[in-house]
N, C-alpha and C positions, 0 to 999 in steps of 0.2 A: 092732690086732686087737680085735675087738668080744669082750666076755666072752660067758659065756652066760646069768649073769643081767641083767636089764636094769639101768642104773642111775639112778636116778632124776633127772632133767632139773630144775633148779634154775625154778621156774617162770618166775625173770624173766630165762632166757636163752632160752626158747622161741620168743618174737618173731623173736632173730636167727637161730637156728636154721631157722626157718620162711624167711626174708629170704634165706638161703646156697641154701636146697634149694632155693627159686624162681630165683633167679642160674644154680642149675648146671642146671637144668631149663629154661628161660625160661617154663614154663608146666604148672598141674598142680592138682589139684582136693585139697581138706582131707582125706580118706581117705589119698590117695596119699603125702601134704606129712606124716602122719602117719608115714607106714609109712616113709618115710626118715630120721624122727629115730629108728624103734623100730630099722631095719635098723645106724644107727651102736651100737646097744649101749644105746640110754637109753630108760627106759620115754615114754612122752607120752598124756597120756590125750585122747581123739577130741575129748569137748566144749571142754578148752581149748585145740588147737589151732582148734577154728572161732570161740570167741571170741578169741582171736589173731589170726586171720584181720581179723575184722571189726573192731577194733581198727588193724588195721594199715591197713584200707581207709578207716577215716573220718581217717587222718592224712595221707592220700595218698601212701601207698608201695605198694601194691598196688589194681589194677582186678579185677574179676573181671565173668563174663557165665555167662548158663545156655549150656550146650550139648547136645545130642541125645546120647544114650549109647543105643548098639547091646542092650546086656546090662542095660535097668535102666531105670529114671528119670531123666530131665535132672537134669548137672550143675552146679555153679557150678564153674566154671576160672578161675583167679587165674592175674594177670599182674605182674610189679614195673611200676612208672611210672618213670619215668627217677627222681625223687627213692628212690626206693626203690631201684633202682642204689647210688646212693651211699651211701644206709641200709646196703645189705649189705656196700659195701666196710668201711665203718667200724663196722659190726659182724664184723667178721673181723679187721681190727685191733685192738678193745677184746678180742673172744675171745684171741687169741694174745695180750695183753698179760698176759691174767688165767692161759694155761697158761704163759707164760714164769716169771710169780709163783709160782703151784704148786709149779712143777718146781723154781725157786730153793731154797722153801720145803722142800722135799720132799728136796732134796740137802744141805740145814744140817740137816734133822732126819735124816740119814743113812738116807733109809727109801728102801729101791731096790725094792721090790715090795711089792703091798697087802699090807695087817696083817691076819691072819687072825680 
């Protein structure tokens, strides 16, 4: 369950983050790829998800193209490339390795709900 303050998104997992919402999406413009990491509970600020974006794009894990928007200005819409597939599988494996550590850590420090 998502709190209702956001919580701040460690900057160097926002890539994979970006990588998961394109996977469960197959397809979606930086605004939108935003508003899916704010909707899990974590803040994301706009401009680094678009230098994320374009980061991800000069390593070839995402394509993107402008497309015609009804309500607005032409968008750029991002795509994964098959390497980027695999990017996000093993970005969803290094995530759940790093919340299985958390939780380990988290149940030796006997903390069973956030510290106020």
């Amino acid at each position: 369950m998502a709190s209702e303050t956001p919580t701040e998104l460690p900057r160097r997992f926002l890539p994979d983050f970006l990588l998961l919402s394109l996977r469960s999406c197959d397809r979606s413009y930086g605004y939108e790829l935003c508003q899916a990491v704010r909707a899990k509970g974590l803040s994301a600020d706009l401009a680094a998800v678009y230098r994320s974006l374009r980061t991800l794009q000069r390593r070839g894990l995402v394509d993107s193209s402008w497309e015609p928007s009804e309500s607005g200005p032409d968008r750029r819409v991002y795509v994964l490339t098959e390497t980027g597939r695999r990017a996000a599988a093993e970005a969803a494996s290094g995530l759940a390795s790093i919340r299985d550590g958390l939780t380990a850590a988290l149940v030796e420090f006997n903390v069973t709900s956030p510290v106020p």
